[in-house]
C-alpha positions in Angstrom: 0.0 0.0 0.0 1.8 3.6 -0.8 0.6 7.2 0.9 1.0 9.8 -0.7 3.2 13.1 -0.1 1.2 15.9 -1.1 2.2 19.8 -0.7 0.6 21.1 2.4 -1.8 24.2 2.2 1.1 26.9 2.6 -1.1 29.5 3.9 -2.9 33.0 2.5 -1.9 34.1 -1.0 0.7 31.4 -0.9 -0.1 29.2 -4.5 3.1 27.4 -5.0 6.9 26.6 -3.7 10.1 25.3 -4.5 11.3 22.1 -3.4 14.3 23.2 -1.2 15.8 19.6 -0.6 14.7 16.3 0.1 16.0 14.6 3.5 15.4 11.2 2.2 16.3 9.2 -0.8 14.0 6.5 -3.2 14.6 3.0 -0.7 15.1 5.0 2.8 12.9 3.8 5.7 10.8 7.2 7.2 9.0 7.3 10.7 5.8 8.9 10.7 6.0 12.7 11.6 9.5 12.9 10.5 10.6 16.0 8.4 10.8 14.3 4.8 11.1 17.2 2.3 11.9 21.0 2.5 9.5 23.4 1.0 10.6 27.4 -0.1 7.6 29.7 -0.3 8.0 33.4 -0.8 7.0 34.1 2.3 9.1 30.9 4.8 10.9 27.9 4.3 8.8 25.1 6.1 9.6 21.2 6.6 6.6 19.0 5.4 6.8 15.7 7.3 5.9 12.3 6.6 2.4 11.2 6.8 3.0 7.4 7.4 5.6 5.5 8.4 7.4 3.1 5.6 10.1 3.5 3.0 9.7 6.5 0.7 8.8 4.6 -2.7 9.0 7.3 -5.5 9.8 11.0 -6.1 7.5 13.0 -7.6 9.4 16.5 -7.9 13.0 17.0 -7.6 15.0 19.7 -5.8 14.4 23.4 -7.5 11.2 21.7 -8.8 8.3 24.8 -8.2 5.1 22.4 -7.1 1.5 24.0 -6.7 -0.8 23.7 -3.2 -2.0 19.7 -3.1 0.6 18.9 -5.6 2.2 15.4 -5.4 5.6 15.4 -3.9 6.0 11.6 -3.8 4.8 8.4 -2.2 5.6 6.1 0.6 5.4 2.4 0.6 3.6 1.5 3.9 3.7 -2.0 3.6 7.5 -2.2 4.0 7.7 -3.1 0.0 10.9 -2.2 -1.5 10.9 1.0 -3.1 9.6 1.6 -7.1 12.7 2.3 -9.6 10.1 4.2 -11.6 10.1 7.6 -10.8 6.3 8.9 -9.9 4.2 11.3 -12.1 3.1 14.7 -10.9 -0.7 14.8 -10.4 -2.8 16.6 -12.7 -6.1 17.6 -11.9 -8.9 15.5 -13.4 -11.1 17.8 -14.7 -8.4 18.9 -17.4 -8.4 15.6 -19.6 -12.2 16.3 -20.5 -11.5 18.8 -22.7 -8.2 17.2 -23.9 -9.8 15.9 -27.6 -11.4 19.3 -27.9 -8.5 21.5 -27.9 -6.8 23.0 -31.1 -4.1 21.3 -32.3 -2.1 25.0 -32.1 -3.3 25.4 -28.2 -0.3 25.0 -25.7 -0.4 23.3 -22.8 -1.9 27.0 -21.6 -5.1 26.0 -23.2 -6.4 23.3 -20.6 -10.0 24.0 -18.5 -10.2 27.2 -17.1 -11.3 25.6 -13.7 -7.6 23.1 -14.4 -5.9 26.9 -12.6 -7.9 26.1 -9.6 -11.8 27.6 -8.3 -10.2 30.4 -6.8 -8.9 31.6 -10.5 -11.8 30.5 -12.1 -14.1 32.5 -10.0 -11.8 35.5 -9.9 -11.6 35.4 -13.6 -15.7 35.1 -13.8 -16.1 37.9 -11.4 -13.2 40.5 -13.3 -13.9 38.9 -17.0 -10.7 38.7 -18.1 -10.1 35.6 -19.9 -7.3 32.8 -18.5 -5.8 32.0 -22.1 -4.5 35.5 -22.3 -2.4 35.3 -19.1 0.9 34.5 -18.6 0.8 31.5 -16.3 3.7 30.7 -14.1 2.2 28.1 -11.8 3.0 24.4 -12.5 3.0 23.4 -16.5 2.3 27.1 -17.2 -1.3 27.4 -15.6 -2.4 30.9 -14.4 -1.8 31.6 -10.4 -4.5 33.8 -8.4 -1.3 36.1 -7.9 -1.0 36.0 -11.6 -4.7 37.1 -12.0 -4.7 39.6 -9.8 -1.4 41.2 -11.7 -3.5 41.0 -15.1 -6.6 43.0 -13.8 -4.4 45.7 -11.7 -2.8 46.5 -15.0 -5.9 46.8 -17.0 -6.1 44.0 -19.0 -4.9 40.9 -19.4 -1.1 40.4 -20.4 -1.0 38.5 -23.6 0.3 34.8 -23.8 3.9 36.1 -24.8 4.3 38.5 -22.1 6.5 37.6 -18.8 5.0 37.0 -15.1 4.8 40.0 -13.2 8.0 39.9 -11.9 10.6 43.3 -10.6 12.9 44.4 -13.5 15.1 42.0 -14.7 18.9 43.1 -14.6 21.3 41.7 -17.3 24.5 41.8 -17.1 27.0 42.9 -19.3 29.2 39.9 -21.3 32.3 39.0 -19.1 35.6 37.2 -20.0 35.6 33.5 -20.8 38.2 33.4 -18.1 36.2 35.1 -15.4 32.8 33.5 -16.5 34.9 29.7 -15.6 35.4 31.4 -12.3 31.5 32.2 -11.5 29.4 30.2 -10.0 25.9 30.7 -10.9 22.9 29.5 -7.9 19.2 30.6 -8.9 17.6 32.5 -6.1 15.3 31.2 -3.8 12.1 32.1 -4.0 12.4 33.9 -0.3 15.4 36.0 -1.9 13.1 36.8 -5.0 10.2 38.1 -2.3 12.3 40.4 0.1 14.4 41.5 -3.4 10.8 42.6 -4.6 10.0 44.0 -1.9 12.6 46.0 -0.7 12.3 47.8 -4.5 8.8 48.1 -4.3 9.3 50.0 -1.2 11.8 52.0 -2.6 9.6 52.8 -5.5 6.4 53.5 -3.6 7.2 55.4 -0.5 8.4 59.0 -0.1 11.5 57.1 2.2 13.7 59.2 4.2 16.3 58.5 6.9 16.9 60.4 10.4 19.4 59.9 13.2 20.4 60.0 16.7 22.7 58.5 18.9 21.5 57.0 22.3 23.6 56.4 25.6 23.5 52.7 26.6 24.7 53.4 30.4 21.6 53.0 32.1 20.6 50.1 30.3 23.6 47.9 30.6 23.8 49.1 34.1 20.1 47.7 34.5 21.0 44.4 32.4 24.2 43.7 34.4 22.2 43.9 38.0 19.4 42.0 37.4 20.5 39.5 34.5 21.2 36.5 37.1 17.7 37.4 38.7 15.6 38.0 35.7 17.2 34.5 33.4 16.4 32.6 37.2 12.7 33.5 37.4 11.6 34.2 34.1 13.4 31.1 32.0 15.0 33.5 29.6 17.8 35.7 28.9 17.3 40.1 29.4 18.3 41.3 26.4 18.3 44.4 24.9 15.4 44.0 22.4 13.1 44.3 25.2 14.2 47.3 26.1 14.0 48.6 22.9 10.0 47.8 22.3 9.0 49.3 25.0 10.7 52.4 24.1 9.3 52.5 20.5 6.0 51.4 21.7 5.8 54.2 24.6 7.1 56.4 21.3 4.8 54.8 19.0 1.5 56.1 21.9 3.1 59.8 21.6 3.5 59.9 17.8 0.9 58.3 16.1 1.7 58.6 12.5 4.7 56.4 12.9 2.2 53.7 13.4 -0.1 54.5 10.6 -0.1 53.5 6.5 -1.8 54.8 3.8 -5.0 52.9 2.1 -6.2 54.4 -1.2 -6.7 58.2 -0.3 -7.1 57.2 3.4 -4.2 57.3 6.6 -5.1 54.1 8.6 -3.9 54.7 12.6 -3.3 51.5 14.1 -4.5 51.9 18.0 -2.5 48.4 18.3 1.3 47.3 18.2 2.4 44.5 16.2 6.3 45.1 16.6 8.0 43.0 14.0 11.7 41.9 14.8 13.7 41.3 12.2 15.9 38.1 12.5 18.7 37.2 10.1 18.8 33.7 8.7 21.6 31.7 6.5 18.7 31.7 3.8 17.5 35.8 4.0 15.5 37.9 6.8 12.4 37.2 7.9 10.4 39.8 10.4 8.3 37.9 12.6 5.8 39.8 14.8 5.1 40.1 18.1 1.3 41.0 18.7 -0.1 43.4 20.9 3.7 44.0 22.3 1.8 46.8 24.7 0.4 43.8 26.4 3.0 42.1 27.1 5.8 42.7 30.3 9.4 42.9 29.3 9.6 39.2 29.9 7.0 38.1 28.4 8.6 40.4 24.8 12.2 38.7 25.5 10.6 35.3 25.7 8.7 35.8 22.6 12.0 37.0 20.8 14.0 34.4 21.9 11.6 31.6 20.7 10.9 33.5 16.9 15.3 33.8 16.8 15.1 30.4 17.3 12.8 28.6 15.1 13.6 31.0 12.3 17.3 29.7 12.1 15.4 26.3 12.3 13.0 27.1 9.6 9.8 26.4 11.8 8.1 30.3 11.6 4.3 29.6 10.9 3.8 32.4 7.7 0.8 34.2 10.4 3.5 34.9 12.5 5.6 36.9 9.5 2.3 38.9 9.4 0.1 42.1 10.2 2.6 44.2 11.8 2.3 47.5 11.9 6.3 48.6 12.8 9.6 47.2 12.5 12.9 46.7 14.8 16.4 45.8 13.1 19.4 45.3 14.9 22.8 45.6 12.5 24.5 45.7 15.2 25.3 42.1 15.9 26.7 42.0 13.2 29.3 44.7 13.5 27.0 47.7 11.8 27.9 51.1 12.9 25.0 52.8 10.9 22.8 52.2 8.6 20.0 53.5 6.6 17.0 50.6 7.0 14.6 50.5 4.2 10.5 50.3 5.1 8.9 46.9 5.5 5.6 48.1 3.5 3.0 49.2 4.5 4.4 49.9 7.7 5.4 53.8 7.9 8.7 53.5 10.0 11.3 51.4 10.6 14.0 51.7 13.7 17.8 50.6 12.9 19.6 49.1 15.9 23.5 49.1 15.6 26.7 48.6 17.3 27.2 49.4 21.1 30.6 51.6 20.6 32.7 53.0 23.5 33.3 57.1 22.6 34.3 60.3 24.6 31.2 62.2 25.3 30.9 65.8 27.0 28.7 65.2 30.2 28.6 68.1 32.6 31.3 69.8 30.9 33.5 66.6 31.4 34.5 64.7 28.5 33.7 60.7 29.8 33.9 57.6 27.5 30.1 56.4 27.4 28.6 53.3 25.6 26.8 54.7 22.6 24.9 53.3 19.7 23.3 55.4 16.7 19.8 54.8 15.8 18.3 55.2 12.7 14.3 55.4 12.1 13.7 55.2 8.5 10.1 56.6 7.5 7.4 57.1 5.2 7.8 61.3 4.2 3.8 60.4 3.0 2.3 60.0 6.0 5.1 61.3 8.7 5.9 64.6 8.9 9.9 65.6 10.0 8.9 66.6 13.0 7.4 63.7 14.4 10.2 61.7 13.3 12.6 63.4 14.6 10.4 64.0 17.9 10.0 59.8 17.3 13.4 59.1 18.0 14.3 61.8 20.8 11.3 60.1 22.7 13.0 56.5 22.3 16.4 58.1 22.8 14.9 59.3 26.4 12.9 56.2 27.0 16.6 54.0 26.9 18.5 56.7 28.8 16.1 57.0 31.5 14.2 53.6 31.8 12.4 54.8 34.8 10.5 56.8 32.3 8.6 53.1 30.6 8.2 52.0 34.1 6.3 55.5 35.0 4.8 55.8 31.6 6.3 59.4 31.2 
């Protein structure tokens, strides 16, 4: 008897993925539950696992294959049969060999059953009335995506056959050396490095971006941290970091200047009277910004915990794609990695954006004294659009205080 690996429902707006790797090869015995295959979606590289125990039969898709929602991926022999030589064919929906005989001989594979791209295209495409056949498909053996839909009717009218999937601007390069080209070595991009190289440009392109800075002193902080780091790991089961520290300050700055925490709809200025403070967390395969939800709510213990866990199962590749979602500003810390400053581009819609960097020792005038203080420079890169210099620039003197003074979050001044 053989089950079937099929891909997983991937989550909203998600269609297809890559296959990133499998773990297991045609003859190798799997235990039920255990990761068999890694998935790369736009969004968030996720581990599908086994369904049955057995010994995994046939592959269906190979590594760099792009397979659609429900797709097969393969099959596993749950009868303890030895595995299939033959290699497994891809599924194809049913309903598309009806029409099959029908079809003109000229039609490309493009020409199968409108309801063969799925019910949520064939709807869509009944409700807008633009016709599938004129789309450029890039799902699975070239049918039409919702996401390719949706690109067709935003522009208009439907992109004809020849045209490319809505994709960024492709960059060519110029012709190099035969002796330099033996040197290269060419690796397509993952289809997570495709999303944040869209949209980073699309941010770039759409908002009125624009950069201010200011420089914060980190002695009352690490003061705090050194004191009560024993204390706090001991009855809280995590680490005090400085994150923490830093989203309460934003949020407390976020209360005080609205429009940091707004986004434009249409004609409209949407205020968000909730905080969603996304982290940003660098992985070996890109960033991913997962969110911590009503961040207000939550005590500084209960924000380091949450951090901690999302750093950790986004080097593992376990983030759920809701958790990469809906929030309304952004943290990102160069710092760890050396980063003096920076100039942090938006995560769109959001309207602001607050670069961490490096903790550096430098002679400051305090009191007419010059002293050597820890200071780091922050940047808070925001939408021109919808924040005004001002409150930027107000924005980041209130976090500034907020760190230098941390009374001031536990007072709420």
């Amino acid at each position: 008897m053989a089950t079937e690996i099929r891909v997983p429902t991937l989550g909203e707006s998600v269609t297809e993925a890559t296959i990133g790797r499998w773990f297991k090869k045609v003859g190798e015995t799997i235990a039920a539950d255990e990761p068999i295959v890694e998935l790369e979606t736009d969004k968030v590289t996720i581990e599908v696992p086994a369904p049955a125990s057995g010994v995994l039969e046939a592959l269906a898709a190979k590594d760099g294959d792009t397979v659609g929602v429900g797709a097969l991926l393969g099959t596993i022999a749950t009868d303890g049969a030895a595995a299939a030589p033959a290699k497994a064919e891809p599924a194809k929906p049913a309903k598309a060999e009806a029409p099959k005989a029908e079809a003109p001989k000229a039609a490309p594979a493009k020409a199968v059953a409108a309801d063969a791209n799925g019910p949520a295209v064939a709807k869509l495409a009944a409700e807008s009335g633009v016709d599938t056949a004129a789309v450029a498909g890039t799902g699975k053996d070239g049918r039409v995506t919702k996401g390719d839909l949706i690109s067709a009717i935003a522009t208009g009218a439907a992109a004809p056959a020849a045209a490319p999937a809505p994709a960024p601007a492709v960059t060519v390069r110029a012709p190099v050396a035969a002796d330099d080209a033996s040197r290269e070595e060419r690796v397509r991009m993952t289809k997570l490095r495709q999303t944040i190289a869209r949209r980073l440009k699309d941010a770039q392109n759409t908002a009125a971006m624009l950069t201010t800075f200011n420089e914060v002193d980190m002695s009352a902080v690490m003061s705090l941290r050194t004191q009560y780091k024993d204390i706090f790991e001991k009855k809280h089961g995590t680490k005090l970091g400085f994150m923490g520290f830093f989203v309460k300050a934003v949020i407390q700055a976020l209360k005080d200047i609205p429009a940091v925490n707004a986004e434009i709809d249409g004609t409209d200025l949407v205020y968000k009277n909730y905080y969603h403070i996304g982290i940003a967390v660098g992985t070996d395969k890109g960033l991913v910004v997962p969110v911590v939800r009503d961040a207000d709510e939550l005590s500084l213990a209960g924000v380091e915990k949450k951090i901690a866990d999302f750093g950790r199962r986004a080097r593992d590749g376990q983030l759920k794609i809701e958790e990469m979602q809906g929030g309304t500003f952004t943290i990102t810390n160069g710092g760890i990695y050396g980063s003096l400053m920076s100039t942090p581009i938006l995560n769109a819609p959001q309207s602001g954006i607050l670069g961490m960097h490096k903790i550096q020792e430098r002679p400051m005038v305090v009191g007419g004294k010059i002293e050597i203080r820890p200071m780091m420079y922050l940047a808070l890169s925001y939408d021109h659009r919808v924040v005004d210099g001002k409150e930027a620039v107000t924005f980041l003197v209130r976090v500034k205080d907020s760190l230098e003074d941390p009374q001031r979050m536990i007072l709420d001044l």
